[in-house]
VOLUM-919437 format. One line per field, with one value per residue (C-alpha): x, z, y; residue number from 1. Coordinates in steps of 0.001 Angstrom, whole numbers, plus 500000, padded with zeros to 6 digits. Example, Ala and Ser with C-alpha at 12.3 -4.5 7.8 and 13.67 -1.06 7.14 Angstrom:
// VOLUM-919437
c1 = c(512300 | 513670) $
c3 = c(507800 | 507140) $
c2 = c(495500 | 498940) $
pos = c(1 | 2) $
//
This chain:
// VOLUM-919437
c1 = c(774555 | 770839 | 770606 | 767123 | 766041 | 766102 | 764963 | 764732 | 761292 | 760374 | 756655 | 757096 | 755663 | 759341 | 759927 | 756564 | 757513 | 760780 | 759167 | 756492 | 759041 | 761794 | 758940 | 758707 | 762304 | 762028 | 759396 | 761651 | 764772 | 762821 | 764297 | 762568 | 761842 | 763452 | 761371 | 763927 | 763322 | 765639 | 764408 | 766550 | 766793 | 766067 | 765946 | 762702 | 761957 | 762389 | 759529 | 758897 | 761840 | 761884 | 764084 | 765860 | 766004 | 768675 | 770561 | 769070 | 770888 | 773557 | 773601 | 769359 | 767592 | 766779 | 763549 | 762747 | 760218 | 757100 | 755275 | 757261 | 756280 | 753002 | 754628 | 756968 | 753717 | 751083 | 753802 | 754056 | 750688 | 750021 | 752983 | 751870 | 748378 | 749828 | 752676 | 750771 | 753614 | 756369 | 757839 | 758097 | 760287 | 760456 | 763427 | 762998 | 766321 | 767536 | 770631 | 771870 | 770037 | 772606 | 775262 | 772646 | 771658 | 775306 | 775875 | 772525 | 773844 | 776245 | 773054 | 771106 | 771775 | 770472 | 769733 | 766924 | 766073 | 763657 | 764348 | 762007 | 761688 | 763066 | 759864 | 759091 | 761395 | 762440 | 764964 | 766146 | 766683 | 769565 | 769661 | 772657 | 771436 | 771038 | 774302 | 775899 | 774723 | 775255 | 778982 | 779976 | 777461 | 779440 | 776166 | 774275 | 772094 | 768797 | 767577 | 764039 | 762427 | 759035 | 756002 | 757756 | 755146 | 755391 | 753950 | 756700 | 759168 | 756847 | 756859 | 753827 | 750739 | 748372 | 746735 | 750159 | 750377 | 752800 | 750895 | 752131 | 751455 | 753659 | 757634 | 759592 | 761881 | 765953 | 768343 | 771078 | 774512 | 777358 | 780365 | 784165 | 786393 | 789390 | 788702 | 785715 | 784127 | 783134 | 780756 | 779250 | 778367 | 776762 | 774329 | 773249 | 773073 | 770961 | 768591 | 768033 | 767777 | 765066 | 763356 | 763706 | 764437 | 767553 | 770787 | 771705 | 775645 | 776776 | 780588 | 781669 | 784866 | 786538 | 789220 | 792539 | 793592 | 794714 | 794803 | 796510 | 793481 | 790825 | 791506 | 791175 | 787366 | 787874 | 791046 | 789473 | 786246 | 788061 | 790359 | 786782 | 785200 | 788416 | 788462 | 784844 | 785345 | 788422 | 785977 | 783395 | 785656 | 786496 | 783566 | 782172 | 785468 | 784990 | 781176 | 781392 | 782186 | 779135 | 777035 | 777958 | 777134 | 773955 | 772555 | 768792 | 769812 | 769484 | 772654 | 772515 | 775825 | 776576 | 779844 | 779349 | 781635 | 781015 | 780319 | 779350 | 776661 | 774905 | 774355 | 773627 | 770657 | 769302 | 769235 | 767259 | 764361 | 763950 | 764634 | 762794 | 766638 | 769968 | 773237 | 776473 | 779269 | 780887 | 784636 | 785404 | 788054 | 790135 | 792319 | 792157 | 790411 | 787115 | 784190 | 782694 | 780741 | 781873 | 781191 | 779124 | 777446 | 776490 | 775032 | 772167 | 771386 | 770233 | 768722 | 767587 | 763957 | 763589 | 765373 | 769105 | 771416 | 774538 | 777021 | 780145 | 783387 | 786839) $
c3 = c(544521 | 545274 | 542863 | 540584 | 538981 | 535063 | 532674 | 528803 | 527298 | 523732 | 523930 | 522824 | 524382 | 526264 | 527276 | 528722 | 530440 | 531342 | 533249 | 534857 | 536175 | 536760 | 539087 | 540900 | 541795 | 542892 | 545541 | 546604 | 547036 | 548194 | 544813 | 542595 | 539223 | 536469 | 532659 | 530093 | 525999 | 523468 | 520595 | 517998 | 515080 | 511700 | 508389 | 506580 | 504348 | 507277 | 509370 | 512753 | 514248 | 517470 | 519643 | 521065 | 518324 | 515612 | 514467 | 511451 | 508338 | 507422 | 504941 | 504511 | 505872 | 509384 | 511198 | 515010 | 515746 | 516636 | 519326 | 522094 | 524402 | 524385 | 524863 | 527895 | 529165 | 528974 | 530136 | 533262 | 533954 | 534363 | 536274 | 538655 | 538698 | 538904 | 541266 | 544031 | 546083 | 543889 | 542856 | 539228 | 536593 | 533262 | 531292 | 526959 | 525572 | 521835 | 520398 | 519946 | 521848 | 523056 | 523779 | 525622 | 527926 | 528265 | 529900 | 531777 | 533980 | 536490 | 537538 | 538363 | 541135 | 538201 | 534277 | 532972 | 529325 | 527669 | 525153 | 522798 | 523562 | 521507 | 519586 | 521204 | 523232 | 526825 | 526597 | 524922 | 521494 | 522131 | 519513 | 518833 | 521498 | 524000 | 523817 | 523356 | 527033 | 528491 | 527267 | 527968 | 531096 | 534584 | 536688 | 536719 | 533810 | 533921 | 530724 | 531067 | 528222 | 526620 | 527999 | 532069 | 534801 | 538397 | 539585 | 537394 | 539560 | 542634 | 543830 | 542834 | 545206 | 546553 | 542841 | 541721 | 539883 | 540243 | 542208 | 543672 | 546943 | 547529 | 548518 | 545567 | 544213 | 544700 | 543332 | 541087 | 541289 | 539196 | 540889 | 540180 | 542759 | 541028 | 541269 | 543062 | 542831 | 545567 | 543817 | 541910 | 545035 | 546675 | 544214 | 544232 | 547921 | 548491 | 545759 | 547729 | 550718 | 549286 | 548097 | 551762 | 549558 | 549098 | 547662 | 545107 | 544279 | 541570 | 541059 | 538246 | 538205 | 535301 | 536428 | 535041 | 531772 | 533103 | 529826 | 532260 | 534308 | 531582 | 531767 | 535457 | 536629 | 540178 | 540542 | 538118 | 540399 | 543740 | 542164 | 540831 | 544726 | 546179 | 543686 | 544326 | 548127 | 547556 | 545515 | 548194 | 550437 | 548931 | 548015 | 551887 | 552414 | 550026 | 550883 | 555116 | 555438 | 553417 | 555548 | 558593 | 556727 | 555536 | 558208 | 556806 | 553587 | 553190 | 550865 | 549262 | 547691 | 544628 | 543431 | 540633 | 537853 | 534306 | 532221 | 534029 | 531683 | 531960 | 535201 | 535283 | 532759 | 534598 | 537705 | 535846 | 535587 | 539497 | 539810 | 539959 | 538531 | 537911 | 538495 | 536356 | 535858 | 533039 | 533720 | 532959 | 529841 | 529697 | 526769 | 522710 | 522491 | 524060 | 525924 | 525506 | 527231 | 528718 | 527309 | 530462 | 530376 | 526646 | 526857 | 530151 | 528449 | 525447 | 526716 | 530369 | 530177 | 533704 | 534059 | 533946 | 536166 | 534265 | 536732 | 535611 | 538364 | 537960) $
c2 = c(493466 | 492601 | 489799 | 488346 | 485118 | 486688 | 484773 | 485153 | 485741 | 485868 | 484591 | 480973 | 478093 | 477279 | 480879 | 480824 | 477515 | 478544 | 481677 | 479783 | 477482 | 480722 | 482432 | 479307 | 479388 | 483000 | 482096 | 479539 | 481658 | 484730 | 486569 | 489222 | 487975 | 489608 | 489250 | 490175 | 490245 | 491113 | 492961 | 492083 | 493312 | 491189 | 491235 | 492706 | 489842 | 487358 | 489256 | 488423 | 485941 | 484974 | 487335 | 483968 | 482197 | 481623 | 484455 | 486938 | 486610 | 489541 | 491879 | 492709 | 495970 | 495700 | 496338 | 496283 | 493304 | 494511 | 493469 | 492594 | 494815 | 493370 | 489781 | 491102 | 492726 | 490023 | 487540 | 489489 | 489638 | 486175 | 485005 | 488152 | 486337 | 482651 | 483630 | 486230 | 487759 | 487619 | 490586 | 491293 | 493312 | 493663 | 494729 | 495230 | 495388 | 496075 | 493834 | 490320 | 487930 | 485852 | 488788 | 490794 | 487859 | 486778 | 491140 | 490609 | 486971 | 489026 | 490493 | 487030 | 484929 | 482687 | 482847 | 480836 | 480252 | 477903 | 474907 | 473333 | 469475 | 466773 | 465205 | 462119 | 461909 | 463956 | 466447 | 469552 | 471268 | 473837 | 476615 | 478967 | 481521 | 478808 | 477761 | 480063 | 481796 | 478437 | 478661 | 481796 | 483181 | 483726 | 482710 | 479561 | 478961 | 476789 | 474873 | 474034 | 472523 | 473293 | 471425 | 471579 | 471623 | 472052 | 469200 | 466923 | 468224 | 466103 | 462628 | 461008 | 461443 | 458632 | 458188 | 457985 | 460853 | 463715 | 466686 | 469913 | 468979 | 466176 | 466750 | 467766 | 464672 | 464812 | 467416 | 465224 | 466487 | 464937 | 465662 | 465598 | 464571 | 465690 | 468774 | 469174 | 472759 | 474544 | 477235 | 473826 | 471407 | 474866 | 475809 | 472197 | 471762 | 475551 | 473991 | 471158 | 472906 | 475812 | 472606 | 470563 | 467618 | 465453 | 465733 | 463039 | 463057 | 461013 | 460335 | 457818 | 455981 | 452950 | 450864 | 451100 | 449328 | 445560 | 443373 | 440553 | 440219 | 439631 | 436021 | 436374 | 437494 | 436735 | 438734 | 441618 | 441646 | 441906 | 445087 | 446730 | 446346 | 447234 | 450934 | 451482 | 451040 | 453675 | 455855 | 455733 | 456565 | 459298 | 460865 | 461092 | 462759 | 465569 | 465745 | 466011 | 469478 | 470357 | 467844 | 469843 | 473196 | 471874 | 469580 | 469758 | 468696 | 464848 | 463765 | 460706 | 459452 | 457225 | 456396 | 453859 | 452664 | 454037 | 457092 | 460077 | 461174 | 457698 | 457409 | 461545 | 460991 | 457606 | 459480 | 462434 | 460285 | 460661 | 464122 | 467464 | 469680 | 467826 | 469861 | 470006 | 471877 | 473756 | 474186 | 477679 | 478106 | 481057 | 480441 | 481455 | 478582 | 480247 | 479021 | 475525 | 473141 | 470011 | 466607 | 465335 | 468544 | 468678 | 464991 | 465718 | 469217 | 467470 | 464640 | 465012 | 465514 | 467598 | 471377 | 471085 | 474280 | 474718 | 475790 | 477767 | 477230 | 477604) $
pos = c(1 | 2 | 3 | 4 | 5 | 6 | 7 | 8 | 9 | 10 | 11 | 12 | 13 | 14 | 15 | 16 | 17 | 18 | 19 | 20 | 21 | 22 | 23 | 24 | 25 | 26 | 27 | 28 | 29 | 30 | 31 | 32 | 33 | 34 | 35 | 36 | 37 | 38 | 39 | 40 | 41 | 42 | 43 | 44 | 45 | 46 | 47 | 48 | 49 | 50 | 51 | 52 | 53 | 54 | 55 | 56 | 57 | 58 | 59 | 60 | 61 | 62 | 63 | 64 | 65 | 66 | 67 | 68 | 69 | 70 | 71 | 72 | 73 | 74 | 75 | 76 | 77 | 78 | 79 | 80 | 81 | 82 | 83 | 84 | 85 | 86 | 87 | 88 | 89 | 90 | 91 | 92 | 93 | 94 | 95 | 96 | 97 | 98 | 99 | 100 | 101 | 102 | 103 | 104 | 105 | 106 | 107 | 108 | 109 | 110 | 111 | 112 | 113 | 114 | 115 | 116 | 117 | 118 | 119 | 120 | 121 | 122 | 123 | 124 | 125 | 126 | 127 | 128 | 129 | 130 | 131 | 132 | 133 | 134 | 135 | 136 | 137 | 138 | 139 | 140 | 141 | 142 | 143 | 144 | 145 | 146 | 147 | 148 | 149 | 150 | 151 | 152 | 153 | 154 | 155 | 156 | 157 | 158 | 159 | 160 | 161 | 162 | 163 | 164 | 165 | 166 | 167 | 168 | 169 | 170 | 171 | 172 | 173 | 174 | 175 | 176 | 177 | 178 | 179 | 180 | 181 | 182 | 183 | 184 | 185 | 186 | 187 | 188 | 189 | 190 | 191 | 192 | 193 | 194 | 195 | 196 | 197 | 198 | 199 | 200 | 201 | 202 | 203 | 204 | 205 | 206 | 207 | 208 | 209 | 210 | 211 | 212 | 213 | 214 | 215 | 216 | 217 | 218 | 219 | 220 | 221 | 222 | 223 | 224 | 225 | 226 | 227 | 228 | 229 | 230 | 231 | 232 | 233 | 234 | 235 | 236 | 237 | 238 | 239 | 240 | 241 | 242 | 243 | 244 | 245 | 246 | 247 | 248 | 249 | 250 | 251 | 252 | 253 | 254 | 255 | 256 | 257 | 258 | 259 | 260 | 261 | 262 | 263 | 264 | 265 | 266 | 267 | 268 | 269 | 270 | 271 | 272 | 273 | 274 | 275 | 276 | 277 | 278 | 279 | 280 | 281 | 282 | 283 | 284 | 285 | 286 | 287 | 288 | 289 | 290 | 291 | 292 | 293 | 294 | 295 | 296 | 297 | 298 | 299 | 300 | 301 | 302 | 303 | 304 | 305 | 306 | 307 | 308 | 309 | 310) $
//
């Protein structure tokens, strides 16, 4: 199947965003762009809702938002003007928001949706519909919060502000080395690559409970450089056949002891997208995101790729 970048448009200032910075990614990956709006249906005395945004309340008389088309339209106008040469589609569809993007991410090599920063501070505000695609999509989904630009996604130029036409800065990728994920480490290493920039790979690791050492600090420091030699170790192992099958890709490894999350967000303040996983749950219990992956999407202040692996 001949696969898009889609991304979910509603005419807010982070749809807009998120479009802007989803036809960006299409140039990159030599990918149509696919515009796609819900028109959902809400309750008459509510008006006009946003067609991603919370849910309409049950039990009124609905009516069809109007205007969309108009939104879709304009939308796609201006990216075709910003973004000469990519090739554009727009799609209007009528339903829940969140289930009809959830049916529309098979179709995507990528799903990308928009988040309203935090006030004051960098990061995201996830609403129902956001998370809920996040949770339950089966293709990579990119958060990318109101206010984005493409030249944030730069290393500084010689004035030493961020412009376009400077390299792009690192990819961050939080891995797992328990069970590291194949699908995971190579969406992260074909953004670098589209991007000719590096590959940062962060692994975490906390030394074992030793209550008998605490009133020892030099034995207790030589067991902590011993496990993160180990954990080094072990991290080039799991990364050198993707060296070899990306040799233009510059990979940078970390393995440093502490919370994954930490170190994930730190690293975010260097990067132009950071990468995490969301372990796939096929039990009663239903979809949900990840701890580590809850924490960046809410407070990472550059565009965060969700990526959905067994």
């Amino acid at each position: 199947m001949f696969r898009t970048v889609t991304v979910g448009i509603d005419g807010s200032r982070e749809s807009l965003a998120a479009a802007e910075w989803a036809a960006r990614e299409a140039r990159l990956r030599a990918l149509p762009l696919r515009l796609l709006n819900v028109w959902e249906m809400v309750p008459e005395p509510m008006g006009r809702a946003p067609a991603l945004g919370e849910e309409a309340e049950a039990g009124a008389e609905t009516v069809a938002e109007p205007g969309v088309g108009q939104v879709l339209r304009e939308a796609a106008d201006g990216i075709r003007l910003r973004h000469p040469g990519v090739d554009v589609g727009v799609e209007q569809l009528t339903g829940r928001a969140s289930e009809e993007l959830v049916k529309a991410a098979p179709e995507a090599e990528l799903m990308v949706l928009g988040s309203r920063g935090l006030s004051g501070l960098a990061g995201f505000l996830l609403g129902s519909v956001g998370l809920h695609v996040v949770a339950h999509a089966e293709r990579p989904v990119v958060l990318v919060r109101a206010g984005e630009r493409a030249e944030d996604e730069h290393a500084p130029g010689p004035a030493g502000a961020p412009v376009t036409a400077t390299p792009f800065r690192p990819v961050v990728l939080g891995v797992d080395l328990a069970h590291p994920d194949h699908t995971l480490i190579r969406f992260a290493f074909e953004a670098a690559a589209v991007r000719g920039t590096a590959l940062r790979i962060l692994h975490d690791w906390s030394p074992p409970p030793r209550s008998g050492l605490r009133e020892r600090p030099g034995l207790a420091a030589d067991l902590d450089a011993d496990l993160g030699r180990a954990d080094a170790a072990g991290l080039s192992d799991a990364l050198r056949p993707w060296r070899l099958e990306y040799p233009s890709v510059e990979v940078v490894e970390e393995s440093r002891r502490g919370k994954a999350a930490d170190h994930l967000l730190e690293a975010s303040l260097e990067a132009s997208l950071v990468v995490v996983g969301r372990h796939v749950r096929r039990s009663p219990l239903g979809a949900h995101i990840g701890p580590v992956a809850h924490a960046v999407l809410h407070h990472a202040g550059v565009p965060v790729a969700v990526v959905p692996h067994d």
